[in-house]
C-alpha positions as a Markdown table, in Angstrom:
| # | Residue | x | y | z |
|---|---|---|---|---|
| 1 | Unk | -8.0 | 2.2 | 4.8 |
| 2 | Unk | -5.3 | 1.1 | 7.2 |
| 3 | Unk | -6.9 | -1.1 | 10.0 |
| 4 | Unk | -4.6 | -0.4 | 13.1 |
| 5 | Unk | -6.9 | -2.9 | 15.4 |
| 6 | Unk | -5.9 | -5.9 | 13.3 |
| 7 | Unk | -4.0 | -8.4 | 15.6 |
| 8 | Unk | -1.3 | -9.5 | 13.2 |
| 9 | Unk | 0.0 | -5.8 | 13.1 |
| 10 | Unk | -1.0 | -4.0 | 9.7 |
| 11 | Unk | -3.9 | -4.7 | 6.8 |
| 12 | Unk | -5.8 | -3.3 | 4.4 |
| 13 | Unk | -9.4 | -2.9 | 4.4 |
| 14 | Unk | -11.1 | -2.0 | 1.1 |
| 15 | Unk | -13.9 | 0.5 | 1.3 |
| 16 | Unk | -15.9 | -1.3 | -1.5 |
| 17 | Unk | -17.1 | -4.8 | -1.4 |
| 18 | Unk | -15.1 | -5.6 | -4.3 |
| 19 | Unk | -12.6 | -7.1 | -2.2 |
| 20 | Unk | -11.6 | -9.2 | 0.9 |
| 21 | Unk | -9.0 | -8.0 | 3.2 |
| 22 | Unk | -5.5 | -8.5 | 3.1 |
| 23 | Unk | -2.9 | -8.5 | 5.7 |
| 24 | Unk | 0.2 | -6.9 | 5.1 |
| 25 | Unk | 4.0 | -8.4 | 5.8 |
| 26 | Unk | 5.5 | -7.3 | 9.5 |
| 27 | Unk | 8.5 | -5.2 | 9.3 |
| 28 | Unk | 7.2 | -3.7 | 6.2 |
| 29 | Unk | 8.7 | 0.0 | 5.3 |
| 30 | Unk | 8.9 | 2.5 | 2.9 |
| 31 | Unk | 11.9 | 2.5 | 0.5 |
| 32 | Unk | 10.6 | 4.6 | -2.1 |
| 33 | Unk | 7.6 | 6.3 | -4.3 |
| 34 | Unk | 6.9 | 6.6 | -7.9 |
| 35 | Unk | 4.8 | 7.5 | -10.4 |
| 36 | Unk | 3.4 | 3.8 | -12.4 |
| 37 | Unk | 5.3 | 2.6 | -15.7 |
| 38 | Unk | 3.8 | 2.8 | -18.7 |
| 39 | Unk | 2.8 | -1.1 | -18.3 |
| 40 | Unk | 1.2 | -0.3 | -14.9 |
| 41 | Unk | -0.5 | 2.8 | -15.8 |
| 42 | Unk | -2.5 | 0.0 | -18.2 |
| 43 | Unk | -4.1 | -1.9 | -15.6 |
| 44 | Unk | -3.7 | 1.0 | -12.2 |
| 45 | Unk | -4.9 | 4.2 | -12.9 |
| 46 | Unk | -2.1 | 6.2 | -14.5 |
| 47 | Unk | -2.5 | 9.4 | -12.0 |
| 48 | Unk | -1.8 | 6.6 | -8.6 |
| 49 | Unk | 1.2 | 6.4 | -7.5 |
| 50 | Unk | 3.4 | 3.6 | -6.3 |
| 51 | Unk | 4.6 | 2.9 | -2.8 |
| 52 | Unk | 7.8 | 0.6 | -2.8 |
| 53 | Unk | 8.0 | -1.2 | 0.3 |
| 54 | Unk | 10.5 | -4.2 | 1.6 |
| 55 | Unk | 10.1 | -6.8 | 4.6 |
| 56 | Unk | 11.4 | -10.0 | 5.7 |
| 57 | Unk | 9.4 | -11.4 | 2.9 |
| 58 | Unk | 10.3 | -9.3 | -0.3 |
| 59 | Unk | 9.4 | -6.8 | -1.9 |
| 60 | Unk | 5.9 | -5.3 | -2.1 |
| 61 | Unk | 4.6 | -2.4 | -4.6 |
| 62 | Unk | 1.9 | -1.1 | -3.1 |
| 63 | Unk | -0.9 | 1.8 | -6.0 |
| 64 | Unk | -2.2 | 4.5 | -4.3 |
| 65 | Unk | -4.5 | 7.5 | -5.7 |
| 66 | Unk | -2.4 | 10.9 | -4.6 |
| 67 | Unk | -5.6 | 12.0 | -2.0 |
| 68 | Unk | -4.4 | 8.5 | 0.1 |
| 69 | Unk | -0.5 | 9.0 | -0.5 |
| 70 | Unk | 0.0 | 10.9 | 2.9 |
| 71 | Unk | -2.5 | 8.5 | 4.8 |
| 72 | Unk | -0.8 | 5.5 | 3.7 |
| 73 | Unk | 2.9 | 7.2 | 4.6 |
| 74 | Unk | 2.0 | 7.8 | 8.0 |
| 75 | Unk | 0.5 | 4.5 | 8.0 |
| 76 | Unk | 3.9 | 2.5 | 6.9 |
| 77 | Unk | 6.3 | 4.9 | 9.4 |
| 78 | Unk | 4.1 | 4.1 | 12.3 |
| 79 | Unk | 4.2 | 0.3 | 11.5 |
């Protein structure tokens, strides 16, 4: 889940406890989707897909499960 109230701009905030938060580059944007490699359909699950995203600190690939594709879209093009 996308936390829009986070001061440095953009983060992710797990709904499980399994992990902490993590704050996301500024200027980050879109330059692509894809389905997972092989190799990253062995540790993602194989049906996500992959968000390629760019920012003033490099690149970023970003798995996300196709119900959350959309919400994490409008998510990068508001940023």
């Amino acid at each position: 889940m996308v936390n829009p109230a986070r001061p440095s701009g953009m983060g992710w905030e797990p709904r499980t406890r399994a992990g902490a938060g993590v704050s996301l580059p500024e200027g980050l944007r879109k330059v692509g989707v894809r389905s997972p490699s092989w190799r990253e359909a062995l540790r993602i699950n194989g049906g996500s897909r992959i968000v390629e995203c760019h920012s003033a600190e490099g690149a970023l690939l970003v798995a996300v499960l196709p119900d959350e594709l959309h919400h994490v879209l409008t998510a990068l093009n508001r940023g």
